[in-house]
N, CA, C and O of each residue as an XYZ file, in Angstrom:
296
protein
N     286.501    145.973    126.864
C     286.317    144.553    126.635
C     286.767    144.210    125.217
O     286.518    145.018    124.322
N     287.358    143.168    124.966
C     287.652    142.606    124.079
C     286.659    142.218    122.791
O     285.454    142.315    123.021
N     286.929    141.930    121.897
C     285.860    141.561    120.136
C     286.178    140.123    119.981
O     287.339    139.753    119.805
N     285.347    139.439    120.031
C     285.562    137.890    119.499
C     284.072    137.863    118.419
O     283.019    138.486    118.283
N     284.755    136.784    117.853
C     283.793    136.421    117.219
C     282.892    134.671    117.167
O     283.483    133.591    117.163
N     281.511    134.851    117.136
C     281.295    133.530    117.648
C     280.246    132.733    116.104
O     279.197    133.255    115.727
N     280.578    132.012    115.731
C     280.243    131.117    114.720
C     280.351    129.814    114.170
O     281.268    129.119    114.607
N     279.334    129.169    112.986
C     279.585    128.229    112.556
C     280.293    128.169    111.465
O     280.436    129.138    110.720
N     280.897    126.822    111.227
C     281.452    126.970    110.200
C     281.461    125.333    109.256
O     281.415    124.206    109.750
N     281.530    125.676    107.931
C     281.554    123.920    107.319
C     282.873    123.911    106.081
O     283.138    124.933    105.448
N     283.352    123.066    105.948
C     284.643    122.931    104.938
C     284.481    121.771    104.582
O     284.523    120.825    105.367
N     284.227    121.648    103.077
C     284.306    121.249    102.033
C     285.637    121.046    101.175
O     286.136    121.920    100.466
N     286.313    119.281    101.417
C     287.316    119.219    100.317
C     287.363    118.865     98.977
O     286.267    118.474     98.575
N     287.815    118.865     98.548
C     287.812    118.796     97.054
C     288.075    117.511     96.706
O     287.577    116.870     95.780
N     288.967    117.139     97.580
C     288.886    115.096     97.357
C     287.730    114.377     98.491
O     288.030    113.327     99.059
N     286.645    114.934     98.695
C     285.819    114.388     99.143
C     285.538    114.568    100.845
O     286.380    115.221    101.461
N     284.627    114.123    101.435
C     284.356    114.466    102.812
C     284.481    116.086    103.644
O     284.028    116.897    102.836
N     284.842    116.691    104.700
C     284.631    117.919    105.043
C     284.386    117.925    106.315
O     283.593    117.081    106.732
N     284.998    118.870    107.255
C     284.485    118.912    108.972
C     283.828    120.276    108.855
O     283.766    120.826    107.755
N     283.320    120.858    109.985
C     282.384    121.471    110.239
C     282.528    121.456    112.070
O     282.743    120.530    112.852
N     282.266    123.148    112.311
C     282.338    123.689    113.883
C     281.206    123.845    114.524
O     280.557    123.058    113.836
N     280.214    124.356    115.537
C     279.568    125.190    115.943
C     279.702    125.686    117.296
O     279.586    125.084    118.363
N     279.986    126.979    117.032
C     279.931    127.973    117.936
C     281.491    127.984    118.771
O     281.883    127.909    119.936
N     282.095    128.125    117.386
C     283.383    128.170    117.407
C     284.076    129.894    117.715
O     283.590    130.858    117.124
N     284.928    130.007    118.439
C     285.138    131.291    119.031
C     286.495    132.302    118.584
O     287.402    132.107    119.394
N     286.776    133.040    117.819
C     288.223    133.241    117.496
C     287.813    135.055    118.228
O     286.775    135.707    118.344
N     289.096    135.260    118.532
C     289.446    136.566    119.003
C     289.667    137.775    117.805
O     290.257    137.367    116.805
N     289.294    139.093    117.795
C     289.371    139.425    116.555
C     289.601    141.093    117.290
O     289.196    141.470    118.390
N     290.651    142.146    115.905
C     291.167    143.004    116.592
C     289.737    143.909    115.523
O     289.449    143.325    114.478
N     289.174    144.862    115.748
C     288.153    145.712    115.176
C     286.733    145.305    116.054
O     286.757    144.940    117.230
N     285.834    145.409    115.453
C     284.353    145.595    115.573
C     283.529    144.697    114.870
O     282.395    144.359    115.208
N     284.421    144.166    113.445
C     283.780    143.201    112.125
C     284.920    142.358    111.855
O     286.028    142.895    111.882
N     284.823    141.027    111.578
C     285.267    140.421    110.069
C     284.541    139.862    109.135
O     283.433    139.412    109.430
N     285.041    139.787    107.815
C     284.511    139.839    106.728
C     284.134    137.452    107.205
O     284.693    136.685    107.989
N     283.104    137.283    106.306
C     283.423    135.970    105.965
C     284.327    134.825    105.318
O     284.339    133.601    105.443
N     285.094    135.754    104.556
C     285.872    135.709    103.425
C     287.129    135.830    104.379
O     287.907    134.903    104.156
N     287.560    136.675    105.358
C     288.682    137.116    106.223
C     288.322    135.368    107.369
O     289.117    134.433    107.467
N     287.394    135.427    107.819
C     287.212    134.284    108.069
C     287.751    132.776    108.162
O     288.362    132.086    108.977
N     287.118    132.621    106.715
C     286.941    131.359    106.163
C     288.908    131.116    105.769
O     289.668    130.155    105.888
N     289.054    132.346    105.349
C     290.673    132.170    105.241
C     291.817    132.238    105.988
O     292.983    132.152    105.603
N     291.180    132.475    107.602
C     291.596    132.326    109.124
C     291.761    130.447    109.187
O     292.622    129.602    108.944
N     290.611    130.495    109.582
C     289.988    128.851    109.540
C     291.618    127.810    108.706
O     292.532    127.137    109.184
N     291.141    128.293    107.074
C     291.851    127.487    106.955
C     293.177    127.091    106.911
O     293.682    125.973    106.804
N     293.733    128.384    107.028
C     295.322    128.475    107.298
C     295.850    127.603    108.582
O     296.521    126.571    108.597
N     295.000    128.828    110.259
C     295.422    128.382    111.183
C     295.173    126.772    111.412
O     295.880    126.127    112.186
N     294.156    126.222    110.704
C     294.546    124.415    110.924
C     294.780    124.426    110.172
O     293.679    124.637    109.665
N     295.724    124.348    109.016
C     296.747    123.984    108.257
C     296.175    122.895    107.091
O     296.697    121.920    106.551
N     294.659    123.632    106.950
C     293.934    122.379    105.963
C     294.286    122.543    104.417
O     294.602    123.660    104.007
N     294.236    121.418    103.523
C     294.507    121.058    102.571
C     293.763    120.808    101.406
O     293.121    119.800    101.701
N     293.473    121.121    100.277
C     292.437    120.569     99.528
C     291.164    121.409     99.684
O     290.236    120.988     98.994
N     290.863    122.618    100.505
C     289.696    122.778    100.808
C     289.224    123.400     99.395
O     290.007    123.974     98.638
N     287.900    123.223     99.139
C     286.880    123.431     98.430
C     286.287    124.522     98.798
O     286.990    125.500     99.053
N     284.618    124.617     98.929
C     284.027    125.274     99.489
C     284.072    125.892    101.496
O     283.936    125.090    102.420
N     284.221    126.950    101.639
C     284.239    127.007    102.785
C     282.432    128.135    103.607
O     282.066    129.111    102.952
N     281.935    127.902    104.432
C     280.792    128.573    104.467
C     280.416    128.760    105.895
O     280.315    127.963    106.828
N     280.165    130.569    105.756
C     280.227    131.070    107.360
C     278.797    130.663    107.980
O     277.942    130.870    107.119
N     278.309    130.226    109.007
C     276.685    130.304    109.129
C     276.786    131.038    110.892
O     277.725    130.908    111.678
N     275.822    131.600    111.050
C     275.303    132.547    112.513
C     276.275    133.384    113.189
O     276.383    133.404    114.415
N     277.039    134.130    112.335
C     277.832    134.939    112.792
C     277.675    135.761    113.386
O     277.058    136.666    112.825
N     278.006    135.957    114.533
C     277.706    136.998    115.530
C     279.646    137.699    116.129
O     280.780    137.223    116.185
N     279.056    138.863    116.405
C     280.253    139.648    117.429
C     280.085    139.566    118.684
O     279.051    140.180    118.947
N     280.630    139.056    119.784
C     280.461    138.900    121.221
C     281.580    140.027    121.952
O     282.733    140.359    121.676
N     281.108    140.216    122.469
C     282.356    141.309    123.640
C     282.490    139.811    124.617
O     281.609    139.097    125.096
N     284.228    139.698    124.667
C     284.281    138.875    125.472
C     286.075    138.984    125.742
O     286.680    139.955    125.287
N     286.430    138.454    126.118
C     288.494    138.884    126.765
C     288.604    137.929    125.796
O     287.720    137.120    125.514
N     289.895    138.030    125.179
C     290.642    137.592    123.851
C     291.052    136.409    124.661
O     291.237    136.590    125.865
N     291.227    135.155    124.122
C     291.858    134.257    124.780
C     293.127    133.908    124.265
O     293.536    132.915    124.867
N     293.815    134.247    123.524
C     294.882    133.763    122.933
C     296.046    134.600    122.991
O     295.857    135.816    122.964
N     297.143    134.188    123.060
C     297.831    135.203    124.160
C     299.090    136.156    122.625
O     299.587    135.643    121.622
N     299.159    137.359    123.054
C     299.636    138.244    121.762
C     301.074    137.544    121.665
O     301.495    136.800    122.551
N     301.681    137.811    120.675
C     303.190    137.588    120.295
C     304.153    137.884    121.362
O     305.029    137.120    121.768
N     303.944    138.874    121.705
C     304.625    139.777    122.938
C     304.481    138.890    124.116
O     305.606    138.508    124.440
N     303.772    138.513    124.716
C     303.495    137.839    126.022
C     303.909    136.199    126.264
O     303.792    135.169    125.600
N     304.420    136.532    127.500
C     304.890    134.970    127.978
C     303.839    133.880    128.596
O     304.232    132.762    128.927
């Protein structure tokens, strides 16, 4: 079975206001990620701007099938 990971999350910009997830799901290759590996997932893959503070909350590891399909696959 597959490693996902299931959590909250809040982002903080630096010119003001901030969105925030819960129980947001990303696919992950190991056993762990760091918060920090995280938070710097988050903000790349949406392409956010300005962020400030970023902060992991109820992080858990779920065994669950990866949903996102590898480089390789059609």
């Amino acid at each position: 079975m597959d490693k996902r990971v299931l959590f909250d999350f809040e982002v903080e910009f630096t010119n003001g206001g901030g969105i925030q997830g819960q129980e947001f799901r990303l696919d992950i290759d190991g056993d762990d990620i760091s918060d920090e590996e995280l938070a710097r997932y988050i903000v790349e893959d949406m392409r956010l701007l300005m962020v400030g503070k970023v902060r992991i909350l109820n992080k858990k590891i779920i065994n669950e099938k990866h949903k996102r399909r590898s480089a390789g696959e059609d």
